[in-house]
C-alpha positions in Angstrom: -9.3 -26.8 -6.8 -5.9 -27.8 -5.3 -3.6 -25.4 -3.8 -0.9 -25.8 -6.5 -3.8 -25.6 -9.2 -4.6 -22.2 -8.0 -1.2 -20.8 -7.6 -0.6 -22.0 -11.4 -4.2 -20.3 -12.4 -3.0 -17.3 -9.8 0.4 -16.8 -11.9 -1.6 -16.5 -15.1 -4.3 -14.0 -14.0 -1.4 -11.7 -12.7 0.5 -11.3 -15.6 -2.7 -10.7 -17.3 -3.5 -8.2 -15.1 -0.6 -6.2 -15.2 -0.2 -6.1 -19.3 -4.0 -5.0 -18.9 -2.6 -2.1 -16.6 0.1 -1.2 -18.9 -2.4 -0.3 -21.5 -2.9 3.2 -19.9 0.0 2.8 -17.5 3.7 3.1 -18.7 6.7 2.2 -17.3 6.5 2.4 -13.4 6.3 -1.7 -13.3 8.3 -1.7 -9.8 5.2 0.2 -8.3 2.0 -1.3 -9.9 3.8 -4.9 -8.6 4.1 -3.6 -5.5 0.6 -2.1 -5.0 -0.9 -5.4 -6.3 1.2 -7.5 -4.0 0.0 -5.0 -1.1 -4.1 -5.6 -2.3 -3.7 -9.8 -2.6 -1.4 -9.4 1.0 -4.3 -7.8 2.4 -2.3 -5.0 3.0 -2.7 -1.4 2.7 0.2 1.0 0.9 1.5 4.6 1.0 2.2 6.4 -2.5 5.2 9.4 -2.6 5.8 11.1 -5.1 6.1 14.7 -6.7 2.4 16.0 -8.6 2.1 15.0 -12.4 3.1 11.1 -11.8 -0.5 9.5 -12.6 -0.9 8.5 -9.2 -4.7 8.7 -9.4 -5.0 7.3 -13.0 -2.8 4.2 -11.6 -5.0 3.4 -8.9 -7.9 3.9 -11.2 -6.5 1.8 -13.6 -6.1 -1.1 -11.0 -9.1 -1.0 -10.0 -11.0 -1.4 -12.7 -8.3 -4.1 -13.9 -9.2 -6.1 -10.4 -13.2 -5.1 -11.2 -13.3 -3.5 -7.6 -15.5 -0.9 -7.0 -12.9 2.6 -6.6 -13.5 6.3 -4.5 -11.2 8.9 -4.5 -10.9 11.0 -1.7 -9.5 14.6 -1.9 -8.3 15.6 1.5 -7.9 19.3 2.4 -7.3 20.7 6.0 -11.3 21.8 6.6 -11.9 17.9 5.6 -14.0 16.1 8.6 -14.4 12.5 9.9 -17.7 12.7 8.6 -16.9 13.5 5.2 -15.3 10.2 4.7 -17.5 8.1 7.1 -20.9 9.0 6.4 -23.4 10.8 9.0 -26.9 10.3 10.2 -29.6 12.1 8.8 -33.4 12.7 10.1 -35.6 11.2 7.1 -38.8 12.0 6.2 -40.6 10.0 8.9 -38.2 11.8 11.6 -36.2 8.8 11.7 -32.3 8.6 11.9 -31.0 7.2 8.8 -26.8 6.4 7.7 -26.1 7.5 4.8 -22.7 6.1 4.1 -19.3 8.1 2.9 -17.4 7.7 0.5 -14.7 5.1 2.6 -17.7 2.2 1.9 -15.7 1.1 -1.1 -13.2 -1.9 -2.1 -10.5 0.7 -3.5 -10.2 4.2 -1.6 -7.5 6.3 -3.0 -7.0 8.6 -0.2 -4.7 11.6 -2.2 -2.9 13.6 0.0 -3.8 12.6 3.4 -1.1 15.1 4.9 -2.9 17.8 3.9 -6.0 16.4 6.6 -5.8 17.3 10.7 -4.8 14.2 12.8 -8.7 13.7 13.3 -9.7 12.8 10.2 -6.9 10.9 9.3 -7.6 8.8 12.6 -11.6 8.3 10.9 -9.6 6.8 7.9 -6.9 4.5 9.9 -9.7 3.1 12.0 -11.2 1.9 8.7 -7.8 0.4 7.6 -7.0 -1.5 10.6 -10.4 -2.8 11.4 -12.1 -3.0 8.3 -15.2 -1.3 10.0 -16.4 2.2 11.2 -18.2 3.8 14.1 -20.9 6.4 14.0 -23.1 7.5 16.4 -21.9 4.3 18.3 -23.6 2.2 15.4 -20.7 -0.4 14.1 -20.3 -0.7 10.4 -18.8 -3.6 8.6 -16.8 -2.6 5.1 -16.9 -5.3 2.4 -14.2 -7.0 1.7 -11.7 -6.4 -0.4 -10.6 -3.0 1.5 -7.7 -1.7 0.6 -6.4 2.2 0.8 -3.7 3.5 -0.9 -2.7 7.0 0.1 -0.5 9.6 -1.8 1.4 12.0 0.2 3.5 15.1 -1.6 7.0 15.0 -0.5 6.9 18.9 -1.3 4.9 21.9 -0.7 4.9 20.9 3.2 3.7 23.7 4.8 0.1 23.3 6.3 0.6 19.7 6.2 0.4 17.0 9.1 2.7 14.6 8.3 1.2 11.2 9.6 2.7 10.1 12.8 5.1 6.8 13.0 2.6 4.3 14.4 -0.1 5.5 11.4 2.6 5.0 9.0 3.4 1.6 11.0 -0.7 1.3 9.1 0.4 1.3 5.9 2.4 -2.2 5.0 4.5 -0.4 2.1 5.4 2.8 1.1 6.4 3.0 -2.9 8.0 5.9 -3.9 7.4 7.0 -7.6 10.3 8.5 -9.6 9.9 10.5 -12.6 9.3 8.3 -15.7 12.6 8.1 -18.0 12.7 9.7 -21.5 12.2 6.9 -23.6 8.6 6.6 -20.9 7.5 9.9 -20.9 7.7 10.2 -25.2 5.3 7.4 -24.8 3.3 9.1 -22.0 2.9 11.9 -23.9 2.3 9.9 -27.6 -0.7 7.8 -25.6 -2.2 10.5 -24.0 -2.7 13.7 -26.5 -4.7 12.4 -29.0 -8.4 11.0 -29.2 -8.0 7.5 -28.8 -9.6 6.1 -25.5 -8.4 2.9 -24.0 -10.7 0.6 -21.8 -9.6 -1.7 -19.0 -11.2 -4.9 -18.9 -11.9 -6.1 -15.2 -10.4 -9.6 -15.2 -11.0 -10.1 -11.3 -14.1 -9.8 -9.0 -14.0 -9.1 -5.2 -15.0 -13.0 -4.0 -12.1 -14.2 -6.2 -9.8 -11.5 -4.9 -10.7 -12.6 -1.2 -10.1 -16.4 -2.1 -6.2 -15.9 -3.3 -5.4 -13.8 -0.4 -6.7 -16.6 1.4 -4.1 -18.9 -0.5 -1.2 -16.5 0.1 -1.9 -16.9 4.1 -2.1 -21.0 3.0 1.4 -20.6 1.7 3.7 -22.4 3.8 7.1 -20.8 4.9 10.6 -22.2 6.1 11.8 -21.7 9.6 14.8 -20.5 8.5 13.2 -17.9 6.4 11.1 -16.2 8.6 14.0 -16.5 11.2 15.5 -13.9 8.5 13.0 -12.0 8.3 12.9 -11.4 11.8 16.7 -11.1 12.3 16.4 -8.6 9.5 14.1 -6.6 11.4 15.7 -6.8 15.0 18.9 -4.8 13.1 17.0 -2.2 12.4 16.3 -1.6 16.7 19.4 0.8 17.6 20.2 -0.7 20.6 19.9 -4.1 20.1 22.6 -6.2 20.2 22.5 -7.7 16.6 22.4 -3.8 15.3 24.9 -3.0 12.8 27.3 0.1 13.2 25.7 2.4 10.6 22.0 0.9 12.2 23.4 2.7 15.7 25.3 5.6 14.0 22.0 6.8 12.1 18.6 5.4 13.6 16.9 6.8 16.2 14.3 4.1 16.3 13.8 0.6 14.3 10.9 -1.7 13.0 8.6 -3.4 15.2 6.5 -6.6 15.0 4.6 -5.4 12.3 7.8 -5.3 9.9 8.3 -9.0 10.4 4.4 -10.0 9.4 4.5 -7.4 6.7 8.1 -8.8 5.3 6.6 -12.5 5.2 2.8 -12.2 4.1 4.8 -10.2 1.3 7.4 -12.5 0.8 4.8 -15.1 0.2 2.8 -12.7 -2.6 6.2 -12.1 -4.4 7.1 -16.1 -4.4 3.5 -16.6 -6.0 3.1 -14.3 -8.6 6.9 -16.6 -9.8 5.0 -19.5 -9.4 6.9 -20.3 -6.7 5.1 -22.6 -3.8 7.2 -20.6 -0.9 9.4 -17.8 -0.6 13.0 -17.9 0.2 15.2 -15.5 1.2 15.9 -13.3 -2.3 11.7 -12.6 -2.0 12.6 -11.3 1.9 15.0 -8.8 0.1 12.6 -8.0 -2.9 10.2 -6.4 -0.7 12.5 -4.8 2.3 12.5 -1.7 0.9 9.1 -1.0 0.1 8.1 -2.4 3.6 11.2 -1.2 6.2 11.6 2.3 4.5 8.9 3.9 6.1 9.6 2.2 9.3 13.3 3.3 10.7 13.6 6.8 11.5 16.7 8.5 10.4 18.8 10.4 12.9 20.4 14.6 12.4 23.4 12.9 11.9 22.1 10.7 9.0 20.0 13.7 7.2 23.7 15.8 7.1 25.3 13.6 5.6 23.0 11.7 3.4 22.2 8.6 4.8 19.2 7.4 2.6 16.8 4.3 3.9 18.2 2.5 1.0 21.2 2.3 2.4 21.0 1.3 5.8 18.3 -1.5 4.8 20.8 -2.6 2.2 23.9 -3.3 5.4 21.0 -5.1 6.9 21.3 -7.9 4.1 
């Protein structure tokens, strides 16, 4: 199948994937678009939002929509590497045997992952980045899809270990999730206290997902649009040259490399699912937020007076 064929049969499958989604999610279209974009980028993404937002049902739903296999993982501060990776046990014939954890899956919903000491949440980051695990110096590959999609409470933070800036760096977006509006949560509430029980139908499988993220990297892109994207990101670095005032009045610290590679293999997914055969410049700005927001680190001065991310990645249009 051509190229152009596949981007035409990509299109299709997407928008039937996401009115399969809606079926048990409402509302919160922004954020299931932007957590599909993240699985066929081959990225990972970062979920933040108050308790009580079906952030666990939404994953769930995806991934039975994308017919991936799906493991949730609690974390808690007593959690250990080897809870998530697996550990070697002594069989009956007084052999060593791996018994794998539960991060051998295509979908890992990793909820509250700031609630887990910095060595287990290295276990987990060494999973995202090289789609493989360690134990006992044995070298495990993960099959492919892998994508984790962690939720972290923005209150209750006491106890917590909030991730550090080059884990976060890990994570290509980080969606925040409002509260739904009133019209939304009437029909939250309508769907989901009676008896009826709606089933997702997977309309994907795991080679299939593999072969369009291989079509997104085929998608070609303009100089001139991944010279944006990297101007875009060089603003964001406080002293550089090209920074804008409120970039130096408010940032301690910008967006590296990753932020340009993110900005474009994202740029591409966005231009796709609009049948478009590359992106341009307005799907750069679609996906700034979600990609630069967790990537520029606000100064005192910016949290006393208000500064939000949205802002400052908004001047650097």
């Amino acid at each position: 199948m051509s190229d152009v064929a596949a981007v035409e049969q990509f299109v299709k499958k997407f928008e039937a994937l996401k009115t399969e989604i809606s079926k048990i999610i409402i509302g919160q279209d922004l954020v299931v678009e932007q957590i599909l974009i993240s699985v066929f980028s081959g990225g990972h993404a970062l979920l933040i939002g108050v308790p009580g937002l079906a952030k666990t049902l939404m994953v769930n739903a995806i991934s039975q929509a994308l017919g991936l296999d799906f493991k949730r993982i609690q974390f808690t501060p007593d959690l250990m590497p080897s809870d998530i990776l697996g550990s070697e046990i002594l069989d009956e014939s007084r052999n060593f045997k791996f018994i794998k954890g539960p991060i051998f899956s295509n979908i890992i919903l990793a909820d509250e992952i700031n609630r887990t000491p910095p060595k287990t949440q290295a276990a987990l980051l060494e999973a995202m980045q090289e789609r493989s695990v360690t134990v006992a110096g044995q070298h495990y590959k993960l099959s492919l899809p892998y994508f984790v999609l962690a939720t972290q409470n923005p209150i209750e933070q006491e106890g917590t270990y909030p991730l550090p800036e080059a884990q976060l760096d890990r994570f290509m977006f980080a969606i925040h999730l409002d509260y739904p509006t009133f019209q939304e949560e009437v029909a939250v509430v309508k769907a989901t206290t009676t008896d009826r029980i709606v089933t997702i139908k997977p309309l994907f499988n795991a080679d299939e997902i593999v072969d369009f993220q291989k079509l997104i990297r085929r998608v070609p892109v303009a100089d001139n649009v991944i010279e944006y994207a990297v101007t875009m990101v060089g603003k964001t670095r406080p002293n550089s040259e090209s920074a804008p005032e409120i970039v130096k009045n408010y940032l301690d610290w910008g967006a590296g490399p990753r932020a340009s590679q993110n900005l474009i293999l994202a740029a591409k997914t966005h231009a796709v699912i609009r049948g478009k055969f590359s992106p341009d410049i307005e799907d750069v700005q679609a996906v700034a937020f979600g990609i630069l927001r967790h990537r520029i680190i606000k100064n005192y001065k910016a949290e006393a007076e208000g500064v939000s991310e949205e802002k400052i990645i908004k001047s650097l249009f």
